[in-house]
C-alpha positions as CSV (number, residue, x, y, z in Angstrom):
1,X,30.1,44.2,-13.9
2,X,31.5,40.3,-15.1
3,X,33.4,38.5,-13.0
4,X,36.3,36.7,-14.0
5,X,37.3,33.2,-13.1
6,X,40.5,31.9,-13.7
7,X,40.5,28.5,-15.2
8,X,44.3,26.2,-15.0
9,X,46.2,27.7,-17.8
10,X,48.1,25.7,-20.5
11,X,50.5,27.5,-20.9
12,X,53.3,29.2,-18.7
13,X,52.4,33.0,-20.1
14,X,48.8,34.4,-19.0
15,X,48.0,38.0,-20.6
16,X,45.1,39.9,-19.2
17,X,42.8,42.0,-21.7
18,X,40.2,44.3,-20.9
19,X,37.3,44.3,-23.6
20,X,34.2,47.0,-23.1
21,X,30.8,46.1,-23.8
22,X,29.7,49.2,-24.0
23,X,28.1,49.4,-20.2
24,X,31.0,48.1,-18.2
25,X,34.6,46.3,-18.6
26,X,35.5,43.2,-18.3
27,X,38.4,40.8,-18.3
28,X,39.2,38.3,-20.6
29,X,41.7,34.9,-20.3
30,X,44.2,34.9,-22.6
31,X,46.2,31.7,-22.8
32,X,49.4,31.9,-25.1
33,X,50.4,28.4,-25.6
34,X,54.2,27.7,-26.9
35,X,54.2,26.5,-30.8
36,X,55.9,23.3,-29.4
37,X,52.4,21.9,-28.0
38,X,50.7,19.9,-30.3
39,X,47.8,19.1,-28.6
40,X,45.5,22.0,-28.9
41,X,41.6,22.3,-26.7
42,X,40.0,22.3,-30.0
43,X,42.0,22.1,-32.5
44,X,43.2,20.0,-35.4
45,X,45.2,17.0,-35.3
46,X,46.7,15.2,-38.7
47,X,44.5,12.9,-40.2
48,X,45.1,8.8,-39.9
49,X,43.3,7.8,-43.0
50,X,44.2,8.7,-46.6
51,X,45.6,12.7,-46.4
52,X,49.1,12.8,-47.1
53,X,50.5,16.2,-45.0
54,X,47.0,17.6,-44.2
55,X,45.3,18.4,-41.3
56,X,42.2,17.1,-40.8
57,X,39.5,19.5,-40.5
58,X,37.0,19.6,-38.3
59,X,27.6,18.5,-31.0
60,X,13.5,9.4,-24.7
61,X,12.4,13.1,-26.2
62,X,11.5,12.6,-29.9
63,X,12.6,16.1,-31.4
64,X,10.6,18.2,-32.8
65,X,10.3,20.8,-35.9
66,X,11.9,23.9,-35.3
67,X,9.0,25.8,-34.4
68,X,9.0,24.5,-31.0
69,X,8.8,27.1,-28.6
70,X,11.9,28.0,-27.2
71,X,13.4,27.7,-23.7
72,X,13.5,31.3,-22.1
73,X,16.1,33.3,-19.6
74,X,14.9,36.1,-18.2
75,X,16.6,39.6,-18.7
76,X,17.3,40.0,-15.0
77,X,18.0,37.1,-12.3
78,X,20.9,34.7,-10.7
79,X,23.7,33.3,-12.9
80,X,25.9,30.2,-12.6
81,X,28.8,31.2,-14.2
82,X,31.8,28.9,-14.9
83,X,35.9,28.3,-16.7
84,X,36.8,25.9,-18.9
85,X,38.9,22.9,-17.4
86,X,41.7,22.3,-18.3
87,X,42.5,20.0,-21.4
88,X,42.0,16.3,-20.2
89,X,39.9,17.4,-16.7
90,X,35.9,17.5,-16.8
91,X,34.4,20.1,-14.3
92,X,35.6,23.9,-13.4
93,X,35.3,26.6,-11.0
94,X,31.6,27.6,-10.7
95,X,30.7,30.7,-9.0
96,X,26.6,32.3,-8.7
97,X,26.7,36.0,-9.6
98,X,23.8,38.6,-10.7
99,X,23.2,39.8,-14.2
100,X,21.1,42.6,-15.6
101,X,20.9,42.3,-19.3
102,X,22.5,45.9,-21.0
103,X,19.8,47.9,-22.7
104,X,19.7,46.9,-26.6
105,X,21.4,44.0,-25.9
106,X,19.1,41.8,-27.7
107,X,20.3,39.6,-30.5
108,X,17.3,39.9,-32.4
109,X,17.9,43.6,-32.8
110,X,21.2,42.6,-34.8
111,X,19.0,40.5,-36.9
112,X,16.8,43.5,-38.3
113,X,17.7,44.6,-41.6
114,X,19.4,41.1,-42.5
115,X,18.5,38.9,-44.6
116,X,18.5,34.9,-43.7
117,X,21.3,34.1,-46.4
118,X,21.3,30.0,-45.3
119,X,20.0,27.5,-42.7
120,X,19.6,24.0,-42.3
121,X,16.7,22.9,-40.7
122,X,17.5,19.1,-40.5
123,X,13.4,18.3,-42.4
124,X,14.7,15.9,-44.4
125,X,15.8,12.0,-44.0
126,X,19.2,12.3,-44.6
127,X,21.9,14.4,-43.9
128,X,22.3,17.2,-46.3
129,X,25.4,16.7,-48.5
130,X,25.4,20.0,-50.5
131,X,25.3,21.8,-46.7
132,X,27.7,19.3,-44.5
133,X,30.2,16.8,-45.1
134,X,31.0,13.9,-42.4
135,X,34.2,13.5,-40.5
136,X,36.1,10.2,-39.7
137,X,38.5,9.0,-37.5
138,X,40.4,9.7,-34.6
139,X,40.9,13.4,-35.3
140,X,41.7,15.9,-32.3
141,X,42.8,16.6,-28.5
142,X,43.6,12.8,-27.6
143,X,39.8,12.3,-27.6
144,X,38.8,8.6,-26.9
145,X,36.0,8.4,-29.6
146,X,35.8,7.3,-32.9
147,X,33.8,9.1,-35.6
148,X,32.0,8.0,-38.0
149,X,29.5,8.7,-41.4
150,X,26.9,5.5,-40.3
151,X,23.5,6.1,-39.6
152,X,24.0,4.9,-36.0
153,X,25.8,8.2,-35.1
154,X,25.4,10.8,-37.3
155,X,21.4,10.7,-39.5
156,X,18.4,13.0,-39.4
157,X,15.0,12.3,-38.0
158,X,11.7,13.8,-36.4
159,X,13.2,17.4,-37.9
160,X,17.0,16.9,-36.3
161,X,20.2,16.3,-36.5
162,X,21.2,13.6,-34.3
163,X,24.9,13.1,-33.3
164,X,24.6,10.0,-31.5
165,X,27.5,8.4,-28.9
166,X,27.5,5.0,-28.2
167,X,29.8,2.4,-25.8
168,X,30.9,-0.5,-28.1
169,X,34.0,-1.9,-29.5
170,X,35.0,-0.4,-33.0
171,X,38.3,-0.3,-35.0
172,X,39.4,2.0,-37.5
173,X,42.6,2.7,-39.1
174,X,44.3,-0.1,-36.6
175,X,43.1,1.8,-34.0
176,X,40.3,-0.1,-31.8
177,X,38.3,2.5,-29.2
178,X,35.0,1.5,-26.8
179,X,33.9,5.0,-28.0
180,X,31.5,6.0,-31.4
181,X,30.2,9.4,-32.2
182,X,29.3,12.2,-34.8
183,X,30.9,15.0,-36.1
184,X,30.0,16.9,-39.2
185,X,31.3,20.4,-41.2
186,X,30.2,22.5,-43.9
187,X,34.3,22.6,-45.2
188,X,34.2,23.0,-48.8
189,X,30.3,23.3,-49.2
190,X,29.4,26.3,-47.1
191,X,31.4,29.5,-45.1
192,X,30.6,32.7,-43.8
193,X,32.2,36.1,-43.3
194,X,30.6,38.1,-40.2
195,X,26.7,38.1,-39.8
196,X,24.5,35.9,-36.8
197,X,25.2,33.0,-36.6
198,X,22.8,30.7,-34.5
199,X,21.9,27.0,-33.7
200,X,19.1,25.3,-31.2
201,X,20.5,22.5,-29.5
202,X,19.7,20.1,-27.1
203,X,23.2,18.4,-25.1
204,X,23.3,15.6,-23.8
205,X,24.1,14.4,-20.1
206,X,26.4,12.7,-18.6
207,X,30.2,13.3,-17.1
208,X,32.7,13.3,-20.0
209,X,29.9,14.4,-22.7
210,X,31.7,17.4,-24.7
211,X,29.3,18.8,-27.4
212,X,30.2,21.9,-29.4
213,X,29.1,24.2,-31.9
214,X,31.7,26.2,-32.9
215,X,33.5,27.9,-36.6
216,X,37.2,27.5,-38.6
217,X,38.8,29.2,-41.0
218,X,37.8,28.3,-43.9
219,X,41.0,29.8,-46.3
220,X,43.1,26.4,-47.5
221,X,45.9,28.7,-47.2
222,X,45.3,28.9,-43.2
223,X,43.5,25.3,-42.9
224,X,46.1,23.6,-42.9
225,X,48.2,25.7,-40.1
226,X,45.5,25.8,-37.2
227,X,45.3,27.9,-35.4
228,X,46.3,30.1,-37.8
229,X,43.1,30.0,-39.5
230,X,41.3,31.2,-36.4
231,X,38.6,29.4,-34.2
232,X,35.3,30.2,-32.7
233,X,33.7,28.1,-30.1
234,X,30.4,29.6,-29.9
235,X,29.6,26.7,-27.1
236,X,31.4,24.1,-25.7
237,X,29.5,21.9,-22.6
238,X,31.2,19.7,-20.3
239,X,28.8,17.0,-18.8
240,X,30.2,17.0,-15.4
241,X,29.0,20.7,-15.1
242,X,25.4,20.6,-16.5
243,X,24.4,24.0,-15.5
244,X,27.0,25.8,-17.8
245,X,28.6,25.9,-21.1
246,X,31.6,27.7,-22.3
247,X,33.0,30.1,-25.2
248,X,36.5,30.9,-26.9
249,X,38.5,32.0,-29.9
250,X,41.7,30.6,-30.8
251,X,44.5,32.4,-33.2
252,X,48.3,32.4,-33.8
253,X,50.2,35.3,-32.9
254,X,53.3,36.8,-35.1
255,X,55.6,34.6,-32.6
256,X,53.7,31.4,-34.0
257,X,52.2,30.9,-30.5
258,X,48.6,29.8,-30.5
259,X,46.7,31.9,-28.6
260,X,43.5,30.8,-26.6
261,X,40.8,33.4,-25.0
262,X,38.4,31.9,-22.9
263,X,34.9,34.5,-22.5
264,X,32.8,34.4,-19.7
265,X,30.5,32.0,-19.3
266,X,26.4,32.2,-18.2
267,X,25.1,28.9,-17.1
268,X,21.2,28.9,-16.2
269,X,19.1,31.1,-13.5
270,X,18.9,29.2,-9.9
271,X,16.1,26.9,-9.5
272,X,16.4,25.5,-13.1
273,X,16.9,22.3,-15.0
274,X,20.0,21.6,-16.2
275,X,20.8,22.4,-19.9
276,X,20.5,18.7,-20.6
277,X,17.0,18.9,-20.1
278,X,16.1,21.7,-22.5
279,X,16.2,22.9,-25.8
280,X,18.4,26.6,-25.8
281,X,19.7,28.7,-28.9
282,X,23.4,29.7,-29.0
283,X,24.8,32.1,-31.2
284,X,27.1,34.9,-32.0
285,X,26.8,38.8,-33.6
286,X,30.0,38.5,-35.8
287,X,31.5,42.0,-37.2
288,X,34.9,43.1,-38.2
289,X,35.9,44.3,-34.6
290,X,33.5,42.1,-32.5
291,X,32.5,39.0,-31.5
292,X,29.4,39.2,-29.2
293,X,28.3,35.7,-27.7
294,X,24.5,35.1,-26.7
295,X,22.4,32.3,-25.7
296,X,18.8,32.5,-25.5
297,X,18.7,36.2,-26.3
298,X,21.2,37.1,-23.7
299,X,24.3,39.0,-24.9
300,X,26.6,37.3,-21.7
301,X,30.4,38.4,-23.6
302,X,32.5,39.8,-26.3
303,X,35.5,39.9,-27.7
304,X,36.9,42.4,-30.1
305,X,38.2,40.2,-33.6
306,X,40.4,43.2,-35.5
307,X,43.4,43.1,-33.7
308,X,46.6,42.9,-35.4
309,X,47.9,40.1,-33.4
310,X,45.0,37.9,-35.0
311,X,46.7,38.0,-38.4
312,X,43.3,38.5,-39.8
313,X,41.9,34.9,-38.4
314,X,38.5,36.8,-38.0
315,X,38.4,39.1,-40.9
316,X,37.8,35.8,-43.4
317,X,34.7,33.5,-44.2
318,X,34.2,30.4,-41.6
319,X,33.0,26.8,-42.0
320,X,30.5,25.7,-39.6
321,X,31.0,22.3,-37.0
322,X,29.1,20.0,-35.1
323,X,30.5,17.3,-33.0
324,X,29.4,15.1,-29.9
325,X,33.2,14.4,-28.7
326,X,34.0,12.4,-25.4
327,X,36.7,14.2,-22.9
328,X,39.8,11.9,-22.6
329,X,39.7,9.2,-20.2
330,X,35.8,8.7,-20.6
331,X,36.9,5.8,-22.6
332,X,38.6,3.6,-19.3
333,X,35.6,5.6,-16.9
334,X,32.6,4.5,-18.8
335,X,30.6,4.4,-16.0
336,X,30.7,8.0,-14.7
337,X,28.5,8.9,-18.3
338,X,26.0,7.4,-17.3
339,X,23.5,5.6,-19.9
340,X,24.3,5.4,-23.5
341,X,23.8,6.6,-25.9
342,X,24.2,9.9,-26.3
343,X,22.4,12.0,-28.3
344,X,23.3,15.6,-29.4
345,X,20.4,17.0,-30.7
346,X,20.7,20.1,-33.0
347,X,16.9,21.9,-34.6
348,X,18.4,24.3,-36.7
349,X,21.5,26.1,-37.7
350,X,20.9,29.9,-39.6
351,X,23.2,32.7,-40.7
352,X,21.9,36.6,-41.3
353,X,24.3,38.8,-42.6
């Protein structure tokens, strides 16, 4: 059995759901937030440059190619396990539990009989503009950092990705921040309906570091009302807690309250480094009634994506995302991250279906 940890809600309603996984039940936070909040944990926020009533839409070891061996969990063992904080707040409540990984639980068995229908394996020398687009700006949750299309925080070298976060003064749109980052999307160029969906990253460290991975609707008709168009966050990791990372969907319900359900989280087996230190693959087994949520080849969550509620946020094609974002107030505590820059490293990113 999963434990559950209650993170600080948002919101003043707090549903509990009860999702099977085929071996045991577990419990799921469900966070309704009112449709007066505008600030949503990963949503969008209007965009300051150029888009007129749009939203704008939305992660020293040189890297290597992406047949690098990859870092391992074992199927049995000791898990740090750990909530989301709340908007704003870096950290969470982190509790050790056991796990024993269910029989045929393996992501690779979802991958038989599909076919590898796109991936970008970062080989080139530039970033790939038929696959990704950039983002600019000051674009979501009161985050500190500006981001921006130059070489210095987003390019591709030694078979990577980089998003790259620095500490120096820049300006943009009248706006002047100490913070500079990456953030790119496949909007427009690429989206997917249901399959595997998988990346290899390596985060980096530091309190107020807040890499993701994660997937939006990609129908303009729900792109610009967020959360309407549904959200995935197939990993979201907090610097201040290096030994966990996080996972969640967003929605809207028919009241036209956003909807937020944070999964459990697996954080690494005692005794190890902390995910800073290694390469890991994260990735979800997306159906029309399931999400399941893996990392490293370990099933650790699910959430069931056909229910009416949803308004069919999960039953359409998804862009794919990438951002190295900064948690709000990094900006005036520079010096609890540590030494800059930051660099978000990301080997590969592949879909079967």
């Amino acid at each position: 059995m999963k434990k559950i940890f209650w993170a600080c809600c948002l919101s003043s309603v707090l549903l509990l759901c009860s999702c099977g996984d085929g071996t045991a039940s577990q419990q799921l936070q469900t966070t309704v937030v009112s449709a007066a909040e505008t600030q949503a944990p990963t949503g969008e926020s209007t965009a300051i440059s150029g888009t007129t009533n749009a939203v704008s839409t939305t992660a020293t070891e040189a890297a290597g190619s992406s047949t690098r061996a990859p870092a391992s969990i074992p199927k049995t063992g000791t898990v740090q396990t750990t909530t989301r904080p709340q908007s704003g707040s870096t950290g969470g409540v982190t509790e050790t539990q056991a796990f024993t990984d269910p029989p045929g639980e393996d992501p690779d068995d979802y991958k038989q009989g599909k076919k590898l229908v796109w991936s970008d394996e970062f080989n080139g020398t530039a970033l790939n503009r038929e696959n990704w687009m950039y983002e600019e700006g000051f674009l979501r949750n009161g985050e500190p950092q500006c981001y921006t299309s130059r070489t210095k925080n987003v390019r591709v070298e030694n078979g990577c990705l980089v998003l790259e976060g620095h500490h120096e003064n820049y300006t943009y749109g009248g706006k002047t921040t100490n913070l500079t980052s990456g953030s790119v999307k496949t909007t427009g160029k690429k989206a997917f309906q249901y399959g595997v969906i998988e990346a290899r990253l390596k985060l980096p460290r530091g309190s107020g570091t807040w890499p993701a991975f994660w997937t939006l609707g990609d129908d303009v008709t729900h792109q610009w009302n967020w959360p309407l168009c549904g959200e995935i966050d197939i990993l979201e990791w907090y610097g201040a807690n290096p030994y966990a990372g996080t996972s969640a969907v967003h929605w809207q319900n028919f009241d036209g309250q956003h909807v937020k359900r944070t999964l459990n989280s697996i954080g690494l087996p005692g005794g190890e480094a902390d995910m800073s230190e290694q390469w890991f693959t994260y990735g979800i087994i997306w159906d029309e009634h399931t999400i399941k949520f893996y990392r490293n080849g370990y099933i650790y969550d699910e959430i069931e994506c056909d229910m009416d509620e949803q308004r069919g946020a999960f039953q359409q094609a998804h862009c794919i995302k990438l951002n190295l974002a900064f948690t709000p107030g990094t900006d005036t505590n520079i010096a609890s991250a540590g030494t800059f820059p930051k660099q978000y490293l990301v080997d590969y990113v592949r879909v079967w279906q």
